[in-house]
N, C-alpha and C positions, 0 to 999 in steps of 0.2 A: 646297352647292347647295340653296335650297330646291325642295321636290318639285312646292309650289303654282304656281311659277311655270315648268317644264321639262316639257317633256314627257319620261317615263321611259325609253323606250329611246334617244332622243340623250343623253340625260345616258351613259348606258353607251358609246356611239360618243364623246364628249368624253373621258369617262375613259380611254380605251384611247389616244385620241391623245394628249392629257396623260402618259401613262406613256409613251409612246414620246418625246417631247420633252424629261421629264425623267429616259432611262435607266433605268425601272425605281423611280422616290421616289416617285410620285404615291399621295396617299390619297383617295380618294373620299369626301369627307364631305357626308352628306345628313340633311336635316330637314324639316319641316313648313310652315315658315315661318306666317309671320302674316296674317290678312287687311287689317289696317290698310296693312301695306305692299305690297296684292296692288291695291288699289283704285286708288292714282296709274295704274297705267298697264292696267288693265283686266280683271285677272284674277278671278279668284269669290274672294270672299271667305267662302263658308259652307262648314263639313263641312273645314279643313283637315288636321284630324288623318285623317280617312277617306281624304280625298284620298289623303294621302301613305302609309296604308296601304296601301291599294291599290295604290299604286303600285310597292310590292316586290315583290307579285306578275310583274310585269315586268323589274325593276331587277337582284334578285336571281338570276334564271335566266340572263336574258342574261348578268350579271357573273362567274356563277361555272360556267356550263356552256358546252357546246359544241353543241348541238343547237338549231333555230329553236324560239323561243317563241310559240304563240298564245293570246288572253288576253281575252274581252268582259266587260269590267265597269262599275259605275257611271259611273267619269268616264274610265277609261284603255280602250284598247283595243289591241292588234299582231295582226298575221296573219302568220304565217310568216316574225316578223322574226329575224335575226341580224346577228352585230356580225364584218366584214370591212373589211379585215385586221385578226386580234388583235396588241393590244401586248406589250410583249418578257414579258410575266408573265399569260399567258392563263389566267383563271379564278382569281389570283393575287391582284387588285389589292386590297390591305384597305381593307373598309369599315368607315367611320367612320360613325357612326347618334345623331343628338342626341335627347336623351327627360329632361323633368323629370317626365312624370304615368306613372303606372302603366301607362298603355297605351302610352305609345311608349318605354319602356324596357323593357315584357316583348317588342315588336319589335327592339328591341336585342338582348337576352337572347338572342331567336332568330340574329337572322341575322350580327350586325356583330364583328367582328375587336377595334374600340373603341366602347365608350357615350362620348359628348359630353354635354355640358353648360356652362354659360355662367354668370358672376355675375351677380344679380339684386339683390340688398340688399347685396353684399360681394365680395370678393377673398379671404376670407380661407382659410385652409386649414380652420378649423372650420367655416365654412360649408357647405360639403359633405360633411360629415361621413355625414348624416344619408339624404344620396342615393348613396354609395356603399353605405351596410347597406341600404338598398332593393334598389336594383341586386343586392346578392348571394343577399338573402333571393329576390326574381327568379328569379334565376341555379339555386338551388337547389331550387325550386319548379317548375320543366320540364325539372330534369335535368340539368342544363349545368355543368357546374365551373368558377364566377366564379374560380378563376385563370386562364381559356385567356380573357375578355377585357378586354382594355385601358381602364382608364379616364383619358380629357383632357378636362381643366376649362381653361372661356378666362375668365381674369383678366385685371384694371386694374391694373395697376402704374404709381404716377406719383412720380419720386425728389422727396425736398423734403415739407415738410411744408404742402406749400399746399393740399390736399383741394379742388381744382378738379375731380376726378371727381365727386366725390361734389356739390357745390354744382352741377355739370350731370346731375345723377338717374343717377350710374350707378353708385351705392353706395358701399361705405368701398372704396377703393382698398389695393393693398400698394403701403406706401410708405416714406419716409424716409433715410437713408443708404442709398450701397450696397450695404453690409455686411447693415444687415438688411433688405434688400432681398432680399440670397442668402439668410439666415438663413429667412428668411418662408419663401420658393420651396422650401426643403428641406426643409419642414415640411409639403407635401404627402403627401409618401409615407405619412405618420403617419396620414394617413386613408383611406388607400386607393387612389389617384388616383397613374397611371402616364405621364402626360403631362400638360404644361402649356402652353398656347398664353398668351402672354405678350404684352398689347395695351398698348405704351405711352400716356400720358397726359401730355399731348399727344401727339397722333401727328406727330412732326415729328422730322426727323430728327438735331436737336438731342438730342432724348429718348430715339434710340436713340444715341446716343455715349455718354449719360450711361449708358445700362445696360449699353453692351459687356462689361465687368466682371460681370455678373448673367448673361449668356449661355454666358460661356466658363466660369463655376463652374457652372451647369448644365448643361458640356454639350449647348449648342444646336447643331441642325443647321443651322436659319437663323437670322437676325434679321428 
């Protein structure tokens, strides 16, 4: 969810209903989002990353305590808000916190269960090589023992050698056979990266048939 566009304590009442409807699986993942895509339907588009700090100020208490939070800041504000009825994992629910700059992943570092991240030039497992030794240097830098949080990268996976991601701007995609399709995907762990959200290329559900194969060798919970 981005933070720009929710207000922060419904997002914590969704989450809790979300965990109730999916028994307990629900991950809260939150970000910053962008002003480009804040502007179509009206939202501010200046100060995102502030915004969304701020906004854990709210997010985080509600999500992981039990007592009413109040809170007067820049752009957020609650008064004596709490989250009833909690879902079946109260104070439980892992938060997932997306951060490529320095500042919203030492906000990760603080608060989140998982750092998120997304490809930008690539899919590839080297590519984020170099934001997981961030994240730890982070980690290690306020204390925090970068084992206790989880890091998932959202990659383009498109099978076929047609580099259609990549000729629509959304970098070199992992691609080609099956096989190293799963080869690629397993080749995460090598840099650090404990979750993988897997975006087929095309998103059609042709393309997930094609990788059913790639899901069940990694051990997917969904497709």
């Amino acid at each position: 969810m981005s933070a720009l566009q929710h207000n922060p304590g419904m997002v914590v009442r969704a989450a809790e209903t979300l965990d109730e409807i999916s028994s307990g699986r629900f991950v809260l993942g939150l970000g910053a989002g962008h002003g480009g895509g804040a502007v179509a339907f009206g939202y501010p588009a200046d100060k995102t990353i502030s915004r969304y700090i701020e906004s854990l100020e709210i997010v985080v208490p509600l999500l992981r305590g039990t007592s009413e939070v109040t809170f007067e800041g820049e752009f957020h504000h609650v008064t004596a808000a709490e989250v009833r009825p909690r879902g079946p994992r109260p104070g439980r629910i892992p938060l997932m916190m997306g951060g490529h700059s320095t500042r919203t992943m030492t906000a990760a570092a603080k608060h989140a269960d998982i750092w998120s991240a997304y490809a930008t030039t690539s899919s590839l497992p080297e590519a984020f090589a170099a934001l997981t030794e961030e994240l730890e240097r982070i980690c290690e830098g306020i204390g925090r023992d970068p084992s206790t949080i989880g890091r998932s990268v959202g990659v383009f996976v498109e099978p076929g050698d047609a580099k259609a991601a990549e000729a629509a701007g959304m970098g070199v995609a992992i691609s080609g056979s099956v096989d190293q399709i799963t080869d690629t995907v397993a080749r995460f762990s090598d840099v650090g990266v404990t979750r993988v959200e897997l975006m087929p290329w095309p998103s059609t559900i042709a393309t997930l048939e094609q990788l059913e194969p790639v899901f069940a060798a990694a051990g997917a919970t969904s497709a």
